[in-house]
Each structure stands twice: as structure tokens, then as C-alpha cells.
C-alpha positions, 0 to 999 in steps of 0.5 A: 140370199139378200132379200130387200125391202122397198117401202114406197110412199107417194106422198109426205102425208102417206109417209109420216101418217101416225101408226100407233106413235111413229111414223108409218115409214119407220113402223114399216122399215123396223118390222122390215130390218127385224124380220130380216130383210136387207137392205131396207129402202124407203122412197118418198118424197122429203122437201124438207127433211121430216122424213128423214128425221122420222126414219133417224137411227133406222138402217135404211136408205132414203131415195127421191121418187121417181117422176111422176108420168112414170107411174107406180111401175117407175116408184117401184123400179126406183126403189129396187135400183136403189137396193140393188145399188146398196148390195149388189146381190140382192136377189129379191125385194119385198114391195112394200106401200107404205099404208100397210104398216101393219104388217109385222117382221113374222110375215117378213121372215115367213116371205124370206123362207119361203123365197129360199126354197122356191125362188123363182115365183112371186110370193104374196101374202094372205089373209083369210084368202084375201091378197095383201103385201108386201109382194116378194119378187124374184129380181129374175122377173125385174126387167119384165115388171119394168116394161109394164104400162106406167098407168097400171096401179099396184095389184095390176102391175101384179096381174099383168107381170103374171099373166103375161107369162115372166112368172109364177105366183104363190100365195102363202097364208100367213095370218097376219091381217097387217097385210090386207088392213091398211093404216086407216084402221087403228093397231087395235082394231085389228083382227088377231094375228093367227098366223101361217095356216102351214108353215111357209117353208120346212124350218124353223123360223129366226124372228128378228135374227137381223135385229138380233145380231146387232149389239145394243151399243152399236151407234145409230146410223140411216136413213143414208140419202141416196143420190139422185140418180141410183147406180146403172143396174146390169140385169 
């Protein structure tokens, strides 16, 4: 089972936005990799490298968005064909944008669990009965997500995706207020993280299992730049 993340960011600005002294980019891609998730993909656009520069020594891949009439559905779709083109068996993907950077890798390996064991619905998180992101979305329902109008913002690519009949979604409570409250509201003024109200899935969780994995003497490596255009994906 490979779930990915896909961290999007429609501007330099979204994307280098200060969270608690890094970039929001690298915030969100190391609570992604620590959490588990793989590959790790960032979308954003990068004129003249600061992006890339913030995200050195993260394992991720840095692609160019895609263009702008094709609206959000086509940024997300970008990035889950890049994912795809980094490991082809990739199943899932965490959608992520990238002014939620608080969010952290407890809620990325809840989402992973909770996929393993129910693998065909969307998955998204809450807090306090609010929904937040990032979204997990079974690749099963990429193409019907693909075919959604370019002029629907992010939560209603979601509903439409839904209630057009491709597929289920679930919420899982996770406690991490991360999810709803975006970067605007400073790490410390955050409410407290509370955790799963119950557990996502029935095992106990790895946090960090991917983070953990890797020697500390291993060399740095990412962001890798993507090509302009990602590899033909055969769904």
C-alpha cells in the first residue's frame, strides 16, 4: 500500500509563507514523509528557485502547476500524475494545500491506517466536527475527480466527486485542529491537539515509521524537479 502526498500552492507567497520558521512547503512535506506518506509531492510555481531552495534536503519532487483555466481540479490532478509517475503503485494520495500547514504526521499515518482497512472511500479528516484536509483519495476515483468542472474550488470538487455517486467518504475525528486551522493563526495559538476520538484503524500506530527508517548519515537529497510534463498515466 503507497499513499502519497500532494501539497499544492497556487502562489510563491502560499508556498514560502513563514510557519513557525520554515517555509509552509517544507513544514507540510516533513510531517508528510514522518508520518509515512510516499512519494511526496510539491506543486507550486518556482520562477526563480526559492522554492526549491526551501524544500532542499526534503525527499520530495517539485513540479510546475498546471495551467491556470484548468482550475484547481487540474493543480490536483497535476500533482497525483506526478506521484504516480514516482511510483507507479501508488494507490492513494493525501491532498494537501499548502495553507494548512499545521497538520501534523499523527493525522498523516491515522489517514494511511485508516485507508488500509477501508480502501475504496474518501477519508477526511475533523475537528471538533468540522472537515479539514488533507483529503485521502482512493486513485480508484481519479478519473471521476478528473472530469469535475475546473471553476469548482477545493470542498466542492469534494462534494461534487461524492455526490455524484464514484464515491464514498468518511470522516475520521482525529483531533488535530492542524486540519481546519490554517496558517494565518500562529502554531501557538492553536487549540490543543486531542487526538482520535477513536482509533482510525485497529492497530497501533508507527508515528514516524518512514523518518525512522533512515540512517541519520544518509545524505541529503530533493526536492527532484519534475519534468514539464508527468509521464502518460493509464488508469
Amino acid at each position: 500500500m503507497t499513499v502519497a502526498a500532494v501539497i499544492l500552492a497556487a502562489s510563491i507567497e502560499s508556498a514560502l509563507a513563514d510557519a513557525a520558521g520554515v517555509a509552509r512547503v517544507r513544514r507540510i512535506a516533513d510531517s508528510a514523509w514522518a508520518g509515512g506518506a510516499t512519494p511526496i509531492v510539491v506543486v507550486a510555481p518556482d520562477p526563480d528557485g526559492t522554492v526549491a531552495l526551501a524544500l532542499a534536503g526534503a525527499p520530495v519532487t517539485l513540479g510546475a502547476p498546471a495551467p491556470h483555466e484548468g482550475g484547481p481540479v487540474a493543480q490536483i490532478v497535476r500533482a497525483i500524475e506526478l506521484a504516480i509517475a514516482e511510483i507507479s503503485d501508488t494507490d492513494a494520495a493525501l491532498i494537501w494545500p499548502a495553507r494548512l500547514c499545521w497538520a501534523g504526521p499523527e493525522t498523516v499515518t491515522s489517514l494511511i491506517e485508516a485507508h488500509g482497512v477501508d480502501r475504496e472511500r474518501l477519508l477526511r479528516p475533523a475537528f471538533r466536527g468540522e472537515a479539514g484536509w488533507p483529503v485521502l483519495l482512493p486513485l480508484g476515483g481519479l478519473a471521476a475527480f478528473r472530469a469535475l468542472s475546473p471553476t469548482l474550488m477545493p470542498d466542492d470538487l469534494l462534494a461534487a466527486l461524492v455526490e455524484g455517486g464514484s464515491i464514498e467518504a468518511r470522516p475520521v475525528d482525529l483531533g488535530d485542529p492542524g486540519t481546519v486551522i490554517d496558517g494565518a493563526t500562529p502554531r501557538d495559538q492553536l487549540p490543543p491537539y486531542e487526538g482520535p476520538s477513536e482509533p482510525a484503524a485497529p492497530h497501533a500506530h508507527e508515528w514516524g515509521a518512514a523518518a525512522a527508517a533512515t540512517p541519520e548519515e544518509a545524505p541529503l537529497r530533493g526536492p527532484t524537479l519534475a519534468r514539464d510534463e508527468p509521464a502518460e498515466v493509464t488508469e
